[in-house]
C-alpha positions in Angstrom: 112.4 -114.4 -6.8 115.7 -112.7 -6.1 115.8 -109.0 -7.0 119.8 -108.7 -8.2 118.8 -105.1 -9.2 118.0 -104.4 -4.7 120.8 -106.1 -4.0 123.5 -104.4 -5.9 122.1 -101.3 -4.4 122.1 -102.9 -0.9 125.4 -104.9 -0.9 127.3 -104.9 -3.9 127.5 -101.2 -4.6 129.3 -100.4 -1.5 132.8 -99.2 -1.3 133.8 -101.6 1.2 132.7 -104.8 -1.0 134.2 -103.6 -4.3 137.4 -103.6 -2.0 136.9 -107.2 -1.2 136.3 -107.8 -5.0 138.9 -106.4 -6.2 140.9 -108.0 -3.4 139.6 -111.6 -4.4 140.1 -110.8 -8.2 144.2 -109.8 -7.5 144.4 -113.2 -6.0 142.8 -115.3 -8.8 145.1 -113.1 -11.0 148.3 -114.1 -8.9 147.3 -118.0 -9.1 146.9 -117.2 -13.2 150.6 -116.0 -13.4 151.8 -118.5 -10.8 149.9 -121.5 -12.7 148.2 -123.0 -10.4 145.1 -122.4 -12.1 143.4 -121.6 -15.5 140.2 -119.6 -16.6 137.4 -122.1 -16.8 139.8 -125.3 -14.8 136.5 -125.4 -11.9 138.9 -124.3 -8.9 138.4 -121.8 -6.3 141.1 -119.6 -4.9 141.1 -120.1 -1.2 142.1 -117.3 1.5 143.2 -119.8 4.1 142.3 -116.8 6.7 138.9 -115.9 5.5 140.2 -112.2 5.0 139.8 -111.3 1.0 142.2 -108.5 1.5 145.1 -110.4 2.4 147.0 -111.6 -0.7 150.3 -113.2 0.7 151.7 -116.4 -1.0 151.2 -118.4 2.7 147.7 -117.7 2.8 146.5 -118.6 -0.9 145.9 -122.0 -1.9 143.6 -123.9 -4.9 140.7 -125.6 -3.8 137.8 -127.1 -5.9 134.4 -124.9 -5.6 132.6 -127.8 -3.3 135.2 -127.6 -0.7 135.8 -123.8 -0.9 132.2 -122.6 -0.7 131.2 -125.4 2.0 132.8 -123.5 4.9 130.3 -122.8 7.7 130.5 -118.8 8.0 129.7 -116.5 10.9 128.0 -113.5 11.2 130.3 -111.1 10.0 131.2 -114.0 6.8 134.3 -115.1 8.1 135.0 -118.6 8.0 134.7 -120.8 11.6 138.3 -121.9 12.9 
C-alpha cells in the first residue's frame, strides 16, 4: 500500500521539487494562454529537454499523457536522448 503521507515528507516536501512544480505548473499555464491546451483536453505539456525549470517557447510542446509519461528515465529522472 503506498504511504502518500511518507512520501510527501520524503520527496515532495523539499524545496527543490516544489521548484520543479512550480516550474511544470508556469508551463501548463503558458500553453493555457497560448491555446494549445485546455483544463481537462487529456494532453501533457512536454519539456522537450527533460529540465522542468526551463520554460522557453522552443522547448515546450503538447503531447498526449501515453507518449509523454512513456519516456524511459535515468537515474537522476531525466529523460534518455
Amino acid at each position: 500500500m503506498r504511504n502518500y503521507k511518507q512520501e510527501y515528507e520524503r520527496y515532495h516536501k523539499r524545496a527543490t521539487q516544489k521548484k520543479r512544480r512550480a516550474a511544470r505548473n508556469t508551463a501548463r499555464r503558458r500553453m493555457e494562454k497560448a491555446g494549445r491546451v485546455r483544463k481537462g483536453d487529456g494532453k501533457d505539456v512536454d519539456h522537450k529537454d527533460g529540465n522542468p525549470r526551463n520554460n522557453s517557447k522552443g522547448n515546450l510542446r503538447v503531447q498526449s499523457k501515453s507518449k509523454n509519461r512513456s519516456y524511459a528515465r535515468t537515474k537522476t529522472a531525466r529523460k534518455r536522448k
